[in-house]
C-alpha positions as a printed Julia matrix, in Angstrom:
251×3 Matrix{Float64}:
 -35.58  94.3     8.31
 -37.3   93.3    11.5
 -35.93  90.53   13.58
 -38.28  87.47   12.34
 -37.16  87.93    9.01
 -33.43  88.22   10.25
 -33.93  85.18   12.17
 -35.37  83.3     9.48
 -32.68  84.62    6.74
 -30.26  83.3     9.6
 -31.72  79.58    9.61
 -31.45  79.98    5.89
 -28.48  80.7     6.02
 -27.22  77.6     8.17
 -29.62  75.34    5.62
 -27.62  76.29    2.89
 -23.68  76.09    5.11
 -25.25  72.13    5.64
 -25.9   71.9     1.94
 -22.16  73.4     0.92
 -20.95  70.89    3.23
 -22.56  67.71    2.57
 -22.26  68.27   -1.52
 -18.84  69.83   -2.06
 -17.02  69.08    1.24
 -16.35  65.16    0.27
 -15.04  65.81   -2.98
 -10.82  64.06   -3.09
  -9.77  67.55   -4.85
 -11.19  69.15   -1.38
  -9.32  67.13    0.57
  -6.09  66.82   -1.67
  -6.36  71.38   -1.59
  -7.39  71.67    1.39
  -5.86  68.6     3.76
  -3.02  67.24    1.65
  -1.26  70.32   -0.09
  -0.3   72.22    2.98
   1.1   68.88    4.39
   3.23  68.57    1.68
   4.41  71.89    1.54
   5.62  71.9     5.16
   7.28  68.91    4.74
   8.93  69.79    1.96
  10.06  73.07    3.86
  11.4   70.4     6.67
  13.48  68.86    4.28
  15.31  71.78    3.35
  16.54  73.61    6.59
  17.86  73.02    9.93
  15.96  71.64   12.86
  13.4   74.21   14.57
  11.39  74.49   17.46
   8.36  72.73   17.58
   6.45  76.12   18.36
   7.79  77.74   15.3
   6.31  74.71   13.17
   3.08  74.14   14.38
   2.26  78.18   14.59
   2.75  77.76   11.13
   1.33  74.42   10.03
  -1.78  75.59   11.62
  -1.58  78.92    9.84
  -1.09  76.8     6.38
  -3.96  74.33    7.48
  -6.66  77.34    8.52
  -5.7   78.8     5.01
  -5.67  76.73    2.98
  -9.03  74.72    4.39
 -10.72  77.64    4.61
  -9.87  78.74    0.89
 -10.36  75.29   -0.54
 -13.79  75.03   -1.77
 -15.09  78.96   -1.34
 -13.46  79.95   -4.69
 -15.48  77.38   -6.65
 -18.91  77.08   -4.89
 -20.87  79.72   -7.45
 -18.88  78.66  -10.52
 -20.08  75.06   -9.11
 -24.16  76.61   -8.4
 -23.77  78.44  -12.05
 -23.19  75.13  -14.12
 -25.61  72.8   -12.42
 -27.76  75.46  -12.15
 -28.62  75.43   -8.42
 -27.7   78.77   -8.04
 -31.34  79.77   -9.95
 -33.25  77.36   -7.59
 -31.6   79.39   -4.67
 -32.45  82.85   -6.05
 -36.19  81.86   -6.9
 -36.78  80.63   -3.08
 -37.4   83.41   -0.32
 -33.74  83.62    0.17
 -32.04  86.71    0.63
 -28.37  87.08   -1.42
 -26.46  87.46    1.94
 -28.07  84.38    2.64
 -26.27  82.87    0.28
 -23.06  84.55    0.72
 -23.1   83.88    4.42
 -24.23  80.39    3.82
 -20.92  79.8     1.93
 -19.16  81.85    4.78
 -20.25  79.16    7.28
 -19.52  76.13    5.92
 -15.75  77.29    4.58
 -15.36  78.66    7.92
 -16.52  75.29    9.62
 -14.47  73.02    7.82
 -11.2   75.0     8.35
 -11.67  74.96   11.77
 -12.35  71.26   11.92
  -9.13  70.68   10.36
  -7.3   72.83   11.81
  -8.45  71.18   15.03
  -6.42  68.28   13.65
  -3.19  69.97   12.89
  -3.61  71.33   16.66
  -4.21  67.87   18.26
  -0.15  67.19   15.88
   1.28  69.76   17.85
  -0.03  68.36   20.79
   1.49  65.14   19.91
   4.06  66.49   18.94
   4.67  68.45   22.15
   3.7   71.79   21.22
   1.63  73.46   24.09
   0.52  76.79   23.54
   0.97  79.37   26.54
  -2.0   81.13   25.77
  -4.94  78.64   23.98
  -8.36  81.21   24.49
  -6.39  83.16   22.39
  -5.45  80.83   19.73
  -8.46  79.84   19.64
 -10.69  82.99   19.06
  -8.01  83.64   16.2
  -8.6   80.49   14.5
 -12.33  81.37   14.28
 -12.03  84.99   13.09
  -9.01  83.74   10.74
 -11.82  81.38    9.31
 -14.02  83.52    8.52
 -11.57  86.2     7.11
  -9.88  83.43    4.86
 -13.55  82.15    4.01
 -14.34  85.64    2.94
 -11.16  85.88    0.28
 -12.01  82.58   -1.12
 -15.72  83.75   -1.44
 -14.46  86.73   -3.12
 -12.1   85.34   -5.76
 -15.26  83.57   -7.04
 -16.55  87.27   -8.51
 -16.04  86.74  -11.12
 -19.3   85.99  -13.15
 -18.14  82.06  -14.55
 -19.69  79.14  -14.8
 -16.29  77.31  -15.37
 -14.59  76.54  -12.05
 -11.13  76.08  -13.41
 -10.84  79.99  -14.27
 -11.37  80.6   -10.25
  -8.83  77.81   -9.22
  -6.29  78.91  -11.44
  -6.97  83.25   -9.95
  -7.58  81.13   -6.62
  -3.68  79.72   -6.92
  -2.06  82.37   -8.07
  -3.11  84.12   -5.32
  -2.79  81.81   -2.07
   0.42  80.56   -2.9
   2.62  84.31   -2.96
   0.46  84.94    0.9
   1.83  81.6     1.64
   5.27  82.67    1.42
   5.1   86.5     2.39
   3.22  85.75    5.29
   5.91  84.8     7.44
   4.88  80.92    7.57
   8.35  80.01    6.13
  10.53  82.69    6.64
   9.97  85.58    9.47
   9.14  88.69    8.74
  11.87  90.57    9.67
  14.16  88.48    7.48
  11.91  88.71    4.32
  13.31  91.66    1.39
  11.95  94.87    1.63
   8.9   94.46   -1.18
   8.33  91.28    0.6
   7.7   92.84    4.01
   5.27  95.0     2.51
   3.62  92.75    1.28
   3.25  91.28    4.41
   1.86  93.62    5.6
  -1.43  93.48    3.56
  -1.79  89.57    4.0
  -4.28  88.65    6.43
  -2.69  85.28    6.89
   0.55  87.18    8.84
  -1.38  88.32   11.33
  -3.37  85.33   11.75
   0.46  83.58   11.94
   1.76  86.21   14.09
  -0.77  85.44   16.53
  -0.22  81.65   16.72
   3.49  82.14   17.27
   2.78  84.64   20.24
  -0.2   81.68   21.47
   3.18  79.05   21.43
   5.58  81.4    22.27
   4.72  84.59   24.0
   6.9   86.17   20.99
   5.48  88.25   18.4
   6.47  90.41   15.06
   3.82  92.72   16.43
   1.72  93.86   19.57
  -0.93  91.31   19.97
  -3.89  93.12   20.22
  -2.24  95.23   16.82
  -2.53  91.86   15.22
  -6.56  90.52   16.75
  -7.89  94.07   15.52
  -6.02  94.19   11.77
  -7.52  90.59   11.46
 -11.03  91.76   12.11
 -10.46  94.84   10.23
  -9.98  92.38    7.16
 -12.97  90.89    7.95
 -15.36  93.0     8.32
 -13.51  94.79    5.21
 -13.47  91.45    3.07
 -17.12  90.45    4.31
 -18.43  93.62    2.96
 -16.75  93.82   -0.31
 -18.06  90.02   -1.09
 -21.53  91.02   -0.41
 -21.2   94.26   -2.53
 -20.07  92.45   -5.25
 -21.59  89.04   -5.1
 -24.89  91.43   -5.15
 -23.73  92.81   -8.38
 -22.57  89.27  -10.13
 -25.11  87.21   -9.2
 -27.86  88.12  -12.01
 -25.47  87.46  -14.58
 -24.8   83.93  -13.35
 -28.53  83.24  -14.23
């Protein structure tokens, strides 16, 4: 593939991140998932235990926010493309599959990090300053578009019904929620809980905020920046394997 036709699958691409956004992005269940839920979570985890640094809440309201955002509308975009069938339109245009894929990518990716923009200006307000923001920052774009790339790939599954994702879609964000060391730290989570951790991208992603507030970490820093792109690049490849494979039978 020369580099015109890369360039132009690129532009594609970004044509088709501005259609995710303007059509599904709006939607009150978006903003209820996405915005609302991990709001009410955290306060709800407020509620229940004693005061805590500021530092230790927004590292992981912002982890929540990223995650959740990111993961909010990803699941549901080809069940969505499948029953108004938009998804044929798509395929019968000049428009490569990772196209597609990476289209979705782009615009889950952008909206978490607009919100989580948001939840950062809180923590401002609420006097949280991080020690180390380049940092925080590159995370929260590489932990959008690893959390992009697990909602993209719990929509596999060849449906047309978009329920049957969000229900797979819940029952796996909310066990990373709470093994990920958002609510309780690591190193005071049971033994199959830690290793569980372990294989949740979101800890790493959360590990790294704390150590942007805090200059404390669970692990080495750059231990935690290179297992987060390893997910990535992992997760990336697997959805574009086997969106590759689904995406006739949607048709």
């Amino acid at each position: 593939m020369n580099i015109r036709v890369i360039q132009e699958q690129a532009r594609r691409a970004f044509a088709i991140a501005k259609k995710d956004i303007r059509i599904y992005y709006y939607k009150p269940p978006v903003l209820i998932s996405g915005v609302l839920m991990p709001i009410f979570l955290y306060l709800a985890f407020l509620m229940g235990n004693k005061p805590l640094p500021v530092s230790f809440l927004i590292a992981g309201l912002l982890g929540m926010t990223l995650f959740f955002t990111a993961t909010a509308v990803s699941p549901v975009i080809f069940p969505w493309e499948g029953q108004a069938r938009t998804l044929e339109r798509l395929i019968s245009c000049p428009v490569a599959p990772e196209s597609i894929i990476f289209g979705d990518m782009i615009a889950s990716s952008i909206f978490g990090i607009v919100i989580t923009t948001i939840a950062l200006g809180i923590g401002l307000v609420m006097g949280a300053m991080a020690i180390h923001w380049a940092l925080l920052l590159s995370a929260i774009i590489l932990g959008a578009l690893c959390f992009s790339a697990i909602g993209i790939l719990m929509s596999v599954p060849p449906t047309a019904v978009p329920q049957n994702i969000m229900l797979l879609s819940t029952l796996i964000k909310f066990p990373l929620i709470f093994v990920s060391g958002i609510f309780i730290p690591i190193d005071q989570l049971p033994a199959a809980g830690r290793m569980v951790a372990l294989i949740s991208p979101l800890t790493y992603f959360t590990d790294i905020a704390r150590f942007s507030y805090t200059g404390e970490g669970v692990f080495p820093v750059f231990v935690d920046i290179g297992v987060l792109l390893l997910f990535t690049i992992i997760l990336t490849i697997a959805v574009v394997v086997l969106h590759k494979k689904t995406m006739p039978l949607r048709i």
